[in-house]
N, C-alpha and C positions, 0 to 999 in steps of 0.2 A: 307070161310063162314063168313057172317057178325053175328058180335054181338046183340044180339037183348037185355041182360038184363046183368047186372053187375055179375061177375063170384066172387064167395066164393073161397077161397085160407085160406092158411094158412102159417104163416111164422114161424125160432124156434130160439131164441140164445141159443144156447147150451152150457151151464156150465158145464165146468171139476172139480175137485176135489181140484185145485189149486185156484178157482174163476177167470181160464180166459175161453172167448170165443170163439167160432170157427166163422170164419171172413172165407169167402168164394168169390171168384175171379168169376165172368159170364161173355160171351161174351153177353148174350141173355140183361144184362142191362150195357151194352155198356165198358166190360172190368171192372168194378168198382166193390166195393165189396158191397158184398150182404149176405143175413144169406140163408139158405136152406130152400127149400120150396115149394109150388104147390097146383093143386085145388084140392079141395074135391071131391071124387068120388059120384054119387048119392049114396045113401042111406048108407052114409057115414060118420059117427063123427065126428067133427073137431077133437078130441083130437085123435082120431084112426086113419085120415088122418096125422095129422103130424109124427106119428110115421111111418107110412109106407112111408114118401117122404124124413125123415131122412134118414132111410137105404137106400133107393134107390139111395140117392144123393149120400151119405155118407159111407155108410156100417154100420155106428154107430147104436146101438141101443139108445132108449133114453126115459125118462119120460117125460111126458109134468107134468110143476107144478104150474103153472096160465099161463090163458090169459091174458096178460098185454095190450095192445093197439090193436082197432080198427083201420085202419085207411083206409081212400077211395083214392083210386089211381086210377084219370079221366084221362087216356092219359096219366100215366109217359112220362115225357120227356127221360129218357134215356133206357126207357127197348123197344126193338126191336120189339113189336105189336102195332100197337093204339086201345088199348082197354080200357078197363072200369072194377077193381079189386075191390073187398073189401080183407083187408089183415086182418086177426086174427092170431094176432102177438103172440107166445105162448113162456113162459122162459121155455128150458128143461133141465132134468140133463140130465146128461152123465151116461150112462151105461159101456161103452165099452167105449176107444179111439183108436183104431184104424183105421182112418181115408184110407176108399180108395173110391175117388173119383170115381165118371161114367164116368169122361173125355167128356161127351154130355152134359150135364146141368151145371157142375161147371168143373174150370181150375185147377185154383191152392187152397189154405189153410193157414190159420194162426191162429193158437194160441194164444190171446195176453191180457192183463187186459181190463177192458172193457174202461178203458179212453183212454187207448194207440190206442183202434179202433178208436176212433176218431180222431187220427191223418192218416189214411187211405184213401182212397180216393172212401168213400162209396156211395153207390145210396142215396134218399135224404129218403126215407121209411125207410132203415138203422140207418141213422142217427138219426131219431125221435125215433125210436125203441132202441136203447142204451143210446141216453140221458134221456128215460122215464126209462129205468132199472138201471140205475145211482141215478134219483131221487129218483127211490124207494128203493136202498140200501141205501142211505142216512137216508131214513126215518125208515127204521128198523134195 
């Protein structure tokens, strides 16, 4: 089916209790890592959507506790559709850590400080999205 208008999604970094993040491995954006996430169902919340594509990816429950970053993704160069996303990027806590993956949407997992994600070999929506929650723990 062709795309005919830009699809709503929502993305989550997920903060543990340690302040690291769960860094998440996809084939679907070409093996690289990526945070968890998916579109919004109609008549659907964003903040209610991220919860429900945390567990599914993840099994975790989680709080969403701001939207930190917009961002429009025309064509990602490495995620596996040509499409056309807006991403609302959301910081959540961790409720639970017990991570079991769906093995259909994500590979593998990591745990790690959120600078140390940046030494990973993230999608490039990732990347924007941990150095903007970097800035803003800086800032508070």
């Amino acid at each position: 089916m062709v795309q005919l208008y830009p699809e709503a999604t929502v993305g989550a970094l997920i903060v543990n209790g340690s302040g690291e993040v769960l860094i998440v491995r996809s084939k679907k954006w070409g093996d690289k890592y990526t945070v968890p996430g998916g579109h919004i169902e109609l008549g659907e919340r964003a903040e209610d959507a991220i919860v429900r594509e945390v567990r599914e990816e993840t099994g975790l429950d989680s709080v969403p506790v701001e939207l930190l970053i917009v961002q429009q993704a025309i064509y990602p160069k490495d995620y596996h559709k040509h499409e056309h996303y807006v991403f609302m990027d959301y910081v959540c806590q961790a409720v639970s850590l017990d991570v079991k993956l769906d093995g259909k949407e994500l590979q593998t997992y990591v745990w790690v400080k959120p600078e140390d994600a940046l030494k990973l070999d993230l999608e490039e929506y990732t990347r924007n999205f941990v150095l903007k929650y970097l800035e803003r723990t800086k800032t508070n």
